[in-house]
N, C-alpha and C positions, 0 to 999 in steps of 0.2 A: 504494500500500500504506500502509494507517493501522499505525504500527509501536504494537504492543504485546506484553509480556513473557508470551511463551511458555516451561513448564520443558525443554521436551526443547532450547529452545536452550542450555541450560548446557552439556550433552553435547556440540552440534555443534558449539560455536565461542565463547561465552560465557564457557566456563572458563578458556580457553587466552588469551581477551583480558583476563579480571583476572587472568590468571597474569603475563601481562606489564607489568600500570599497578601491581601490589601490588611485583615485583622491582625493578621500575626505578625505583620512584615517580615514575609517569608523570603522577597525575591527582595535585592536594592540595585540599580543603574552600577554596573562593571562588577559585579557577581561572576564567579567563576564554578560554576555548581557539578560536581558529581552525581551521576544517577545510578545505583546500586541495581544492579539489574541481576535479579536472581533465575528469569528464565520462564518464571509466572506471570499470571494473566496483568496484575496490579503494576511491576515495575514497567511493564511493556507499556501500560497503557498512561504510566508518568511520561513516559519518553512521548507519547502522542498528542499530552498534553502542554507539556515543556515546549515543545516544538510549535505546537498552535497558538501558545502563550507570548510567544517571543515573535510569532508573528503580527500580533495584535496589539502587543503592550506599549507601552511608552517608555518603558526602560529597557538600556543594553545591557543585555549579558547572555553568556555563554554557558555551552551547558554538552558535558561529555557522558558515555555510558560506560559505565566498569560493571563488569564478572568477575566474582572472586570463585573461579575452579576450586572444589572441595575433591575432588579426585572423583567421582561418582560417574564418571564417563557420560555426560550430559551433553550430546550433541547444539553446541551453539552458532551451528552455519545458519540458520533460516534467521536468530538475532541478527544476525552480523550481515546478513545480506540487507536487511530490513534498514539498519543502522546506513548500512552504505548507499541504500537509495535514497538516503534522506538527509542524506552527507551529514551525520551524526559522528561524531569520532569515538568509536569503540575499543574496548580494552579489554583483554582477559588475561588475569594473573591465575597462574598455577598455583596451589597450594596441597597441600597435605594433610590438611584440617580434616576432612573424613576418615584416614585411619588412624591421627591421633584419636579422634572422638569412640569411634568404635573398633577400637584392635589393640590402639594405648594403653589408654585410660578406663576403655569396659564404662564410661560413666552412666549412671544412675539414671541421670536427667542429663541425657548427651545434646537435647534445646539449646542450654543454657549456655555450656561452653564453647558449642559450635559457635551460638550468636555469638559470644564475647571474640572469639578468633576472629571469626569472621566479618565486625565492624572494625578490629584490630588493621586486619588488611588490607578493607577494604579505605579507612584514614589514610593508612601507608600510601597506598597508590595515589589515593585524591589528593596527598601533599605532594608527592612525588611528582605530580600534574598541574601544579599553583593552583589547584581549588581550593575555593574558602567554605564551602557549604557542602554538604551532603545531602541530596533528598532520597527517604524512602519512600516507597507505595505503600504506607498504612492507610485502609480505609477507613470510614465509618463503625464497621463491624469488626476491625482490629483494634480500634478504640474501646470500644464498650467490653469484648472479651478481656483486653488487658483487666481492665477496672475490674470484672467478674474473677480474673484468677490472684490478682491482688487481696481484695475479699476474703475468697473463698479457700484458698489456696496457703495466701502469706501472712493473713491478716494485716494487708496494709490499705488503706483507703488510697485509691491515685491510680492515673494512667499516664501515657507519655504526652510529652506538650507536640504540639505542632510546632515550634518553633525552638529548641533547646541547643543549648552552649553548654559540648568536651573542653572543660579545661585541660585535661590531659594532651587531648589530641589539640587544644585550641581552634575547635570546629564546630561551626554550626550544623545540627540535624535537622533537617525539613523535611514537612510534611501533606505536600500540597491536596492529600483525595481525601482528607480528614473528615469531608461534609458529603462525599460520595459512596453509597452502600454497595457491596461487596457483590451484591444481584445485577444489579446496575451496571457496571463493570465488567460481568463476567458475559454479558448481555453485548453488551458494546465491546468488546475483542471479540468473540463471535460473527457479529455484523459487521464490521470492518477487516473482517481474517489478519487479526493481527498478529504474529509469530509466539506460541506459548511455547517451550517448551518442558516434555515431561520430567516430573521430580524423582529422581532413583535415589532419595536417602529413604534408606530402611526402615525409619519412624514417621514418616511423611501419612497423613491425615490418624494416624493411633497415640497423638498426645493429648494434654490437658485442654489444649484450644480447641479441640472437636467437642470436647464434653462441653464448654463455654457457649459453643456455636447454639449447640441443641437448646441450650439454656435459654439464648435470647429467643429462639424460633417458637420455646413454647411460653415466655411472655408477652410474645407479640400477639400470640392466640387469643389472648386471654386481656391485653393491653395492645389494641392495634397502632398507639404511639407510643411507644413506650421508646423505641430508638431513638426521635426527635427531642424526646423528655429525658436520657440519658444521658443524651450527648448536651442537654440543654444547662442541665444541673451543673454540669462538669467549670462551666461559665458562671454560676450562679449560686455562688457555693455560703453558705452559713459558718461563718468560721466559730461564731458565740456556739456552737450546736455540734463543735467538734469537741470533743475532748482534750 
């Protein structure tokens, strides 16, 4: 798909993604932003918006796609062809990070450590690039499950910002689909055959985030806004009411 700025996308998804770079001040004029592209429906379909974004916006900046290779033999030519028709500058770094996780360390909760490598790496290369920014594809629905394994899981109240500062890495993480559901998404790469491809890690849909998923699916049931109202609170918070 050769990406170019369609109006009826402002309606589908458009709006609701400068709804989020204008509140959060996610993008700023000579931003150098990394896109973490794991191969899934949600990074692919940042890079589609990044790209329509910088066609329409009033600010310059620039915006690359990196792969952090986990070893899992994940065929990434149909990204990379994708990337090069859209003269996007792509990257894939090799790493090791999947048989540290499982053949190393045996870990418990191999989630956890892989994410920590694997934003480790993926910093590496984005400094190695002079980006200053990082954006993930966290939806709507990767919002609210965070807050639910937080909860239920950590006992901590909180989810991730759209808009946070690694003092380690001294990097911003953004999040520009923050206000876009996860149906919606997976709806629209479908209809625009945008390049997914398959996930070969071993734990992929058998963790704590599937049981979260079901969670929201059956208070929606029962609460058919209950997503608008989760993600509404998260803004609107009582702090006299916390402990």
């Amino acid at each position: 798909m050769l990406i170019n700025f369609k109006k009826e996308y402002n309606k589908l998804f458009l709006n609701d993604v400068r709804k989020s770079i204008e509140e959060f001040n996610l993008i700023e004029s000579k931003d150098k932003i990394a896109v973490g592209l794991s191969g899934g429906k949600d990074s692919v379909f940042l890079l589609l918006c990044l790209k329509l974004i910088k066609q329409t916006f009033l600010k310059d900046f620039e915006f690359i796609g990196i792969n952090i290779d986990l070893g899992y033999n994940m065929d990434m030519n149909l990204l990379q062809n994708f990337c090069n028709e859209n003269n996007i500058e792509f990257i894939s770094e090799k790493t090791n990070i999947g048989k540290v996780v499982f053949e190393d360390r045996h870990e418990k909760n191999p989630c956890s450590l892989c994410s920590t490598l694997r934003r480790g790496a993926l910093a590496r290369v984005a400094k190695a690039k002079k980006c200053n920014k990082i954006a993930l594809g966290h939806n709507s629905d990767d919002v609210i499950e965070t807050l639910f394994l937080n909860a239920l899981k950590v006992g901590k109240l909180g989810s991730f910002h759209p808009n946070s500062y690694n003092e380690e890495k001294k990097m911003h993480i953004i999040r520009p689909l923050v206000y876009l559901r996860e149906a919606l998404i997976e709806r629209l790469v479908d209809n625009y055959n945008l390049p997914v491809i398959k996930n070969n890690c071993p734990v992929d849909k058998k963790t704590s985030r599937e049981e979260m998923k079901k969670l929201l699916i059956s208070l929606e049931k029962i609460y058919p806004d209950a997503q608008k109202k989760i993600i509404t609170s998260l803004k609107n918070v009582n702090i006299k009411g916390l402990w």
